[in-house]
C-alpha positions as CSV (number, residue, x, y, z in Angstrom):
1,X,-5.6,0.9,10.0
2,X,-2.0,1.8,10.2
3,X,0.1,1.9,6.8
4,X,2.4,-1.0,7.6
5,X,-1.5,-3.2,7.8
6,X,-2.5,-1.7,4.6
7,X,1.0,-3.0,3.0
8,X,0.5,-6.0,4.7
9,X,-3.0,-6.3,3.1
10,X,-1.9,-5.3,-0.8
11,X,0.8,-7.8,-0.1
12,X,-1.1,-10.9,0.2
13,X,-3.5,-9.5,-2.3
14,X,-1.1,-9.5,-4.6
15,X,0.3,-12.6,-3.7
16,X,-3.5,-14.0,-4.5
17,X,-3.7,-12.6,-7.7
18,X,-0.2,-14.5,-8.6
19,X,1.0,-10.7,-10.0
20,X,5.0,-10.0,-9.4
21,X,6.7,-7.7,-7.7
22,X,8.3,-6.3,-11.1
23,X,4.5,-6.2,-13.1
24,X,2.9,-4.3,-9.9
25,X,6.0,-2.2,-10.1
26,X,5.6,-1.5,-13.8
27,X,1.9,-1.1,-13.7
28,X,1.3,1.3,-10.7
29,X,4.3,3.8,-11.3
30,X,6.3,2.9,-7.9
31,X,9.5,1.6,-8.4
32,X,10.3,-1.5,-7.8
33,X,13.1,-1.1,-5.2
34,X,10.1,1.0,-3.4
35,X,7.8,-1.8,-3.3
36,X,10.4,-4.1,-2.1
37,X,11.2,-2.2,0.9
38,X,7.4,-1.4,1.9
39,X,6.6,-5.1,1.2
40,X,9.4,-5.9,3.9
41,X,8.3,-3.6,6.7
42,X,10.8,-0.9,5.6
43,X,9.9,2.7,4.5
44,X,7.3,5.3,5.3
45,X,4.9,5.2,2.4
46,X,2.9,8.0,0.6
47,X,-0.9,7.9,0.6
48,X,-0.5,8.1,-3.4
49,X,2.0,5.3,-2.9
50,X,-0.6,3.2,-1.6
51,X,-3.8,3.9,-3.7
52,X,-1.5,3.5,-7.1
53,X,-0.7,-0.2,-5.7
54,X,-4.3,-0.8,-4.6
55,X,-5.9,0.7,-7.6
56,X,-4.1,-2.1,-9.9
57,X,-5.0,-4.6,-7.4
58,X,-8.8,-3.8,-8.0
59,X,-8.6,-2.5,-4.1
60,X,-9.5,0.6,-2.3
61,X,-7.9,2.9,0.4
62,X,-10.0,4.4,2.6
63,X,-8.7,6.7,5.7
64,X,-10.7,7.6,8.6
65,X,-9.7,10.3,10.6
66,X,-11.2,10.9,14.1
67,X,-11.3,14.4,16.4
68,X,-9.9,12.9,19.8
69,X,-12.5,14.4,23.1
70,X,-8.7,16.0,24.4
71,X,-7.7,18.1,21.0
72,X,-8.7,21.6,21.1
């Protein structure tokens, strides 16, 4: 899943739980200008951006990395 999906996903979770931009802000640690730009399609998000954001919204991030056949 690419990182703008996984925005896209703790979006509309939070949307669901009815929790602001501001509170999600205040409770994970990001700032709120931050959240604002990922939630618009803007930025380049840290991994420990995203798990503080989906650890307040009860979710979990999980990567998966695959060896391609070509990499050597």
């Amino acid at each position: 899943m690419h990182f703008k999906e996984i925005i896209h996903t703790i979006k509309e979770r939070r949307e669901m739980m009815q929790v602001t931009q501001e509170t999600l802000a205040e409770l994970s640690g990001v700032g709120l200008r931050t959240l604002k730009q990922l939630e618009s399609g803007k930025g380049n998000p840290t991994l420990l951006t995203m798990q503080k954001l989906a650890d307040i919204l009860g979710m979990e991030v999980c990567l998966q990395v695959k060896k391609t056949q070509n990499y050597k």
